[in-house]
C-alpha positions in Angstrom: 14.7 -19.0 20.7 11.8 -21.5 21.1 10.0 -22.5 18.1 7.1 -21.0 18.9 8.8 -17.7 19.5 10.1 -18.6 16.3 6.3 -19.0 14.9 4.9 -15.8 16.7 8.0 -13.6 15.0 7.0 -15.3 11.6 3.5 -14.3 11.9 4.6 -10.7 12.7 7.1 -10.4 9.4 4.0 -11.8 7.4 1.4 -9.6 9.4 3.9 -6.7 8.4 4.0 -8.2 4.7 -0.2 -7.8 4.4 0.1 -4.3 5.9 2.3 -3.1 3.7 0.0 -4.5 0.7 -3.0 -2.9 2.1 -1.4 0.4 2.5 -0.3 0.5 -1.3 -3.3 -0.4 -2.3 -5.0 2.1 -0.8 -2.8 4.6 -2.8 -4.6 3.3 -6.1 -7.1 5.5 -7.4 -10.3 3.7 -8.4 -13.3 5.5 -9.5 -13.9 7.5 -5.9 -12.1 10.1 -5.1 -10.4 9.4 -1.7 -7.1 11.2 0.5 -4.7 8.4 0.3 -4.4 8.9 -3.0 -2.3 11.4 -2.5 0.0 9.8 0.5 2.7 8.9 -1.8 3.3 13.1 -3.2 5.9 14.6 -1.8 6.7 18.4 -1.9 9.3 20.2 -2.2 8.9 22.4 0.9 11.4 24.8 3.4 14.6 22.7 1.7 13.4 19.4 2.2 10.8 16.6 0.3 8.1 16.1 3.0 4.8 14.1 2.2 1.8 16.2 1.1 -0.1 15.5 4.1 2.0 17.4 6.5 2.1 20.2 4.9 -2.0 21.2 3.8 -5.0 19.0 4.5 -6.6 16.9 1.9 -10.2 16.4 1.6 -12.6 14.5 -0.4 -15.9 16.6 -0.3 -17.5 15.1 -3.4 -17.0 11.6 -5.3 -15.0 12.9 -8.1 -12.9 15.7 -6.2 -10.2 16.4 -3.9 -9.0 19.4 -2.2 -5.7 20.6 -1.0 -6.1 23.2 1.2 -2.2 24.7 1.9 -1.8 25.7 6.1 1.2 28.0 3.7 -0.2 29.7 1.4 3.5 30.1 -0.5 3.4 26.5 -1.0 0.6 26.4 -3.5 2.9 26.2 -6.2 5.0 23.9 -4.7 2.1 21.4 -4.3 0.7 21.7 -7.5 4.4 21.3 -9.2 4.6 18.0 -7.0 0.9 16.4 -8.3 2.0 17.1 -11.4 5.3 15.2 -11.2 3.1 12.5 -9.5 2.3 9.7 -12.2 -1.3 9.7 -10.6 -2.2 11.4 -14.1 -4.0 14.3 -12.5 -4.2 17.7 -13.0 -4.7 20.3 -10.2 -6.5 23.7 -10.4 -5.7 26.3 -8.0 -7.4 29.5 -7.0 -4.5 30.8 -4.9 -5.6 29.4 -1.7 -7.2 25.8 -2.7 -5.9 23.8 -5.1 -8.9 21.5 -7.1 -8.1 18.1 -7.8 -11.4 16.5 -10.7 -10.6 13.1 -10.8 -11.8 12.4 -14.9 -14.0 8.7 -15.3 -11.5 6.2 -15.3 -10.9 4.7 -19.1 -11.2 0.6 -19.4 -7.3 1.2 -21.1 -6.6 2.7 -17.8 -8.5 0.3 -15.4 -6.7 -2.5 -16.6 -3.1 -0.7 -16.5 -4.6 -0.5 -12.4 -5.3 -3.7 -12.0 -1.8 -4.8 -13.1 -0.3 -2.0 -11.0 -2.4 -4.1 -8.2 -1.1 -7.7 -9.1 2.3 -6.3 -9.3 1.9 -4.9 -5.7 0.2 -8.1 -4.6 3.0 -10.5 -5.6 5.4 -8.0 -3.8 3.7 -8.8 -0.4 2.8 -12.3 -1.8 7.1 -12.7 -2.2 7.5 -10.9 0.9 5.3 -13.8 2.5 7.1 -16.2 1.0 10.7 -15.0 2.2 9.3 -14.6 5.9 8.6 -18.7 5.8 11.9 -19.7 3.7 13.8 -17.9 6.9 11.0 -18.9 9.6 12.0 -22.7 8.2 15.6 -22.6 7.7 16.0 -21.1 11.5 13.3 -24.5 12.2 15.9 -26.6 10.9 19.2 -25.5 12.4 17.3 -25.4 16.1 19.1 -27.3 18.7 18.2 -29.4 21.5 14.6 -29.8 19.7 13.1 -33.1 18.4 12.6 -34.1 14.5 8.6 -33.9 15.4 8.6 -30.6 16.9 11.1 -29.0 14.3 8.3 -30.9 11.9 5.3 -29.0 13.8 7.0 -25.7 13.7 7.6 -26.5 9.5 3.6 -27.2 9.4 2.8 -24.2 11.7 5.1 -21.9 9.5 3.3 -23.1 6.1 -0.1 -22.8 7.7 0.6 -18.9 8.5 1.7 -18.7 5.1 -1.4 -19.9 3.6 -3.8 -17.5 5.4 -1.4 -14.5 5.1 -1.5 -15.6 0.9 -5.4 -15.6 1.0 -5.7 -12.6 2.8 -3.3 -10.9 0.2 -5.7 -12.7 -2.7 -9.2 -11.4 -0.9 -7.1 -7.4 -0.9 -6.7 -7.8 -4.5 -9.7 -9.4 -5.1 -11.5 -6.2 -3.5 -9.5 -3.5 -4.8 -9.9 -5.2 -8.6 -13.8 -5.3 -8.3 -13.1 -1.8 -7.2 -11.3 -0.4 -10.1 -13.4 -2.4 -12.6 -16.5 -1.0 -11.0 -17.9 1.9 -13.3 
């Protein structure tokens, strides 16, 4: 493997890394009701734990509310059993074919449990990050048949990624934070 198919896989693991981040973020409520909040449920549905979404369609029609409309209506209960168990702190309403999700004003007690919830899964990716260039340099320094300068390059290369894969990570939280404390 050349180094700089050695940088280009790096990237990709850290790319991966910021993704991942991104994603769980988007599963932390914030003031606005939005779907993805719900991404991480999973029912209990024909013998097997499947996620929420592919069994009923979520919607967000106003600010503070979501809707779970079940495509089997025997599910309802199923569904609303599963929010519950959820620690998303909500607590559904049905009327036997939608189930009403109000999302209550977010508490400053509970806006700062968020934002640690946040940090915690910043540092995840942030450690993920970190791992990506440990290996990406290690691998740098046990190539053959390449000179000190390049392995060198490659080392700078590698730490550069690093950097703006940190930042972005630092701008995600910075966003979602200013989201959560918005009121």
């Amino acid at each position: 493997m050349t180094i700089a198919d050695q940088i280009k896989q790096t990237r990709q693991s850290m790319d991966k890394a910021v993704d991942a981040v991104r994603r769980e973020l988007s599963t932390v409520r914030t003031g606005k009701a939005t779907t993805s909040l719900l991404d991480l449920v999973r029912v209990d549905a024909y013998g097997n734990e499947m996620p929420l979404n592919q069994v009923a369609s979520v919607a967000a029609p106003e600010p503070r509310l979501l809707t779970i409309q079940p495509w089997d209506k025997g599910l309802v209960k199923a569904i609303e059993k599963a929010i519950l168990a959820s620690d998303l702190g909500l607590t559904p309403a049905n009327d036997g074919n939608v189930i009403r999700i109000p999302l209550p004003p977010l508490t400053e007690e509970r806006r700062k449990e968020l934002v640690k919830v946040v940090h915690r899964l910043a540092e995840e990716g942030r450690v993920a990050i970190r791992h990506a260039r440990t290996e990406s340099i290690a691998k740098l320094k046990k190539a053959e048949h390449v000179s000190e300068d390049e392995k060198k390059h490659g080392e700078k290369d590698v730490q550069k990624a690093h950097d703006d894969h940190v930042k972005q990570v630092d701008e995600l939280v910075k966003a979602k934070e200013a989201e959560i404390l918005e009121v």
